[in-house]
C-alpha positions as CSV (number, residue, x, y, z in Angstrom):
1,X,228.7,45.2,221.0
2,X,231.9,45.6,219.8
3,X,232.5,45.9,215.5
4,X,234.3,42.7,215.8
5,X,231.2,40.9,216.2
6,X,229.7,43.2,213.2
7,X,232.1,41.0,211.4
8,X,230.0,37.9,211.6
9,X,227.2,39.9,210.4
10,X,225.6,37.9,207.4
11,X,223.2,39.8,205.3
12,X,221.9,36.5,203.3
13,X,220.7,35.2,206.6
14,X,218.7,38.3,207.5
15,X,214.9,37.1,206.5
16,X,212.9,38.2,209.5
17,X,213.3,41.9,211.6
18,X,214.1,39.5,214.7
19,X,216.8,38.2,212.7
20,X,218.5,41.6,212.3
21,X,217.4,42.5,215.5
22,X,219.4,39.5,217.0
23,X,222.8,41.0,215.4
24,X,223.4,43.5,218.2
25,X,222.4,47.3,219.3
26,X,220.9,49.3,216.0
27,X,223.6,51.9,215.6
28,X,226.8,49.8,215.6
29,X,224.9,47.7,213.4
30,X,223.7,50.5,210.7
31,X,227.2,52.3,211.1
32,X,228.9,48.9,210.6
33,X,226.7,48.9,207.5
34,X,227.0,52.1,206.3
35,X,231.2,52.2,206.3
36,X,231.5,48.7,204.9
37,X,229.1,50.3,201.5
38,X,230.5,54.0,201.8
39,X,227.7,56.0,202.1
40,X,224.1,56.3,204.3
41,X,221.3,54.3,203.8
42,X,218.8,57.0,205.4
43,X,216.9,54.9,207.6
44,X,215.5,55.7,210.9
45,X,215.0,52.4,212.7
46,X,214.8,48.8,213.0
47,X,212.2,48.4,210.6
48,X,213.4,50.6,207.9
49,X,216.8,49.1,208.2
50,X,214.9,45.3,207.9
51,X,213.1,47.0,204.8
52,X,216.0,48.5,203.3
53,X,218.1,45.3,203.4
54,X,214.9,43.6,201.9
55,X,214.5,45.6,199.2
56,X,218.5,45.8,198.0
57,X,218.5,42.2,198.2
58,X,215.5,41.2,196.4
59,X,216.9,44.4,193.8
60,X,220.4,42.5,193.2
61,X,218.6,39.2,193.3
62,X,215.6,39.4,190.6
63,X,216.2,42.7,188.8
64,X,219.9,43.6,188.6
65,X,219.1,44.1,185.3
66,X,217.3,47.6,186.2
67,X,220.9,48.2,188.1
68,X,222.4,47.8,185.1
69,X,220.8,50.1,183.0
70,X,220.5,52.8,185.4
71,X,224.3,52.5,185.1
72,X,224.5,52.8,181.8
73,X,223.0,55.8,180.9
74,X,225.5,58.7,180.1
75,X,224.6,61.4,182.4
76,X,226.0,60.8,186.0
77,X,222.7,62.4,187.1
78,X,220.3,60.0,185.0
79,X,221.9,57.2,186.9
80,X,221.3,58.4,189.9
81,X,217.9,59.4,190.0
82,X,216.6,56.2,188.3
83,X,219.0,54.1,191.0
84,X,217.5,56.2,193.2
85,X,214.2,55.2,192.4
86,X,215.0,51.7,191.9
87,X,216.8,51.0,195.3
88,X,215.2,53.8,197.6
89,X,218.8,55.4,198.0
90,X,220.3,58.6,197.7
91,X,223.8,58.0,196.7
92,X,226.3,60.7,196.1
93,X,229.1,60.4,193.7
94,X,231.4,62.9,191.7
95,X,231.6,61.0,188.6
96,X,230.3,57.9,186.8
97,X,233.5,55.9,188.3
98,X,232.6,56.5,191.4
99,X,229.1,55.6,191.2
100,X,230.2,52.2,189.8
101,X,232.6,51.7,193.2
102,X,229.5,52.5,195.4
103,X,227.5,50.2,193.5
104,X,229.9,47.4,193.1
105,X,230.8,48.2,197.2
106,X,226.9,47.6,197.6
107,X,226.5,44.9,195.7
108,X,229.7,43.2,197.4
109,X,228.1,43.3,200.5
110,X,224.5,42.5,200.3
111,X,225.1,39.6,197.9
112,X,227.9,37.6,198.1
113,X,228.5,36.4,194.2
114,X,230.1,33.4,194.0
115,X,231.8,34.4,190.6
116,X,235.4,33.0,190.0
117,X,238.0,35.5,189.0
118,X,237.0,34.4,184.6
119,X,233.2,35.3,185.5
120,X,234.3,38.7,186.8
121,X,236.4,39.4,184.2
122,X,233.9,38.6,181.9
123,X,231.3,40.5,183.8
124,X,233.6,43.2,183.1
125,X,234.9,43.1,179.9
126,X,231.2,43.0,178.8
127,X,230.2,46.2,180.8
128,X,232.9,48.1,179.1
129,X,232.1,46.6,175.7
130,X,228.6,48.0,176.2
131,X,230.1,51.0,177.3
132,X,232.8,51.5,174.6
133,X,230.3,50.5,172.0
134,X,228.1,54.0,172.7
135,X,231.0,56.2,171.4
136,X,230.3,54.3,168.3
137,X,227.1,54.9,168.1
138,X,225.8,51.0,168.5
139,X,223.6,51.0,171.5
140,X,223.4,47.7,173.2
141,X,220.8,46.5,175.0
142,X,222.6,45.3,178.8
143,X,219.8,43.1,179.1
144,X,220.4,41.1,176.4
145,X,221.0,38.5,178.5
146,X,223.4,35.9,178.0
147,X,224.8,36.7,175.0
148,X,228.4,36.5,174.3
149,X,230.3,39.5,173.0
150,X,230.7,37.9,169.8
151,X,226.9,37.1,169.3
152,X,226.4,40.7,170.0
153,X,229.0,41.5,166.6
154,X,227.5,39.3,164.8
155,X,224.1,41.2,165.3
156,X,225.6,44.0,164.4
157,X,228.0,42.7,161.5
158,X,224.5,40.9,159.8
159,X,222.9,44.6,160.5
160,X,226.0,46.0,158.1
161,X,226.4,43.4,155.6
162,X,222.8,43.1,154.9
């Protein structure tokens, strides 16, 4: 099987092994995976692959949260160990910008967000807030949810005044 076909390769519609199974020979496949992410997902078969796609998936679906925080811890190896034990992956990555690209690249692939260009932004401009706000000393909470950036300051700004 050629990679062209690899292409047409949808991850949402993968919900059975004979569903993956049914998207060509194993190794295109996983290496067809595996470049589209940048980096190995260390399996060693059909059913690990089915697993492993499973498990990301349901991860990015019902607890990106957990992503989130692993990411935001300050030490590059913190992050990894506790995405590692979240998503049952060993990714390598020479700084905290890089480990974001994987993960984004990951993400990217296994769920295909739907977010307009504002929602990404905002997505973003959130993230680094959070991010920004440690060298203040303000620790924020990137599961708090919904919350806007300014209900966050207010938080804060009631914590000051009062």
């Amino acid at each position: 099987m050629n990679e062209y076909k690899h292409e047409l390769f949808d991850v949402e519609k993968i919900n059975s092994l004979e569903l993956l199974k049914d998207c060509g020979a194993y190794l295109p496949l996983k290496s067809y995976i595996e470049k589209k992410i940048g980096f190995k997902l260390g399996v060693k078969g059909w059913k690990d692959l089915y697993e492993k796609i499973r498990l990301i998936k349901s991860v990015f679906n019902k607890k990106k949260y957990l992503i989130d925080n692993a990411l935001s811890k300050e030490e590059l190896s913190s992050s990894r160990s506790e995405l590692k034990n979240i998503l049952n992956l060993n990714i390598s990555a020479r700084n905290k910008e890089d480990l974001n690209k994987k993960i984004d690249s990951l993400m990217s692939f296994f769920i295909k967000s739907k977010l307009s260009a504002y929602e990404k932004y905002e997505k973003n401009k959130r993230n680094n807030f959070i991010s920004s706000s440690k060298l203040e000393g303000i620790l924020i909470n990137p599961e708090s949810g919904n919350k806007s950036l300014d209900q966050i300051l207010n938080k804060y700004r009631e914590n000051i005044d009062g």
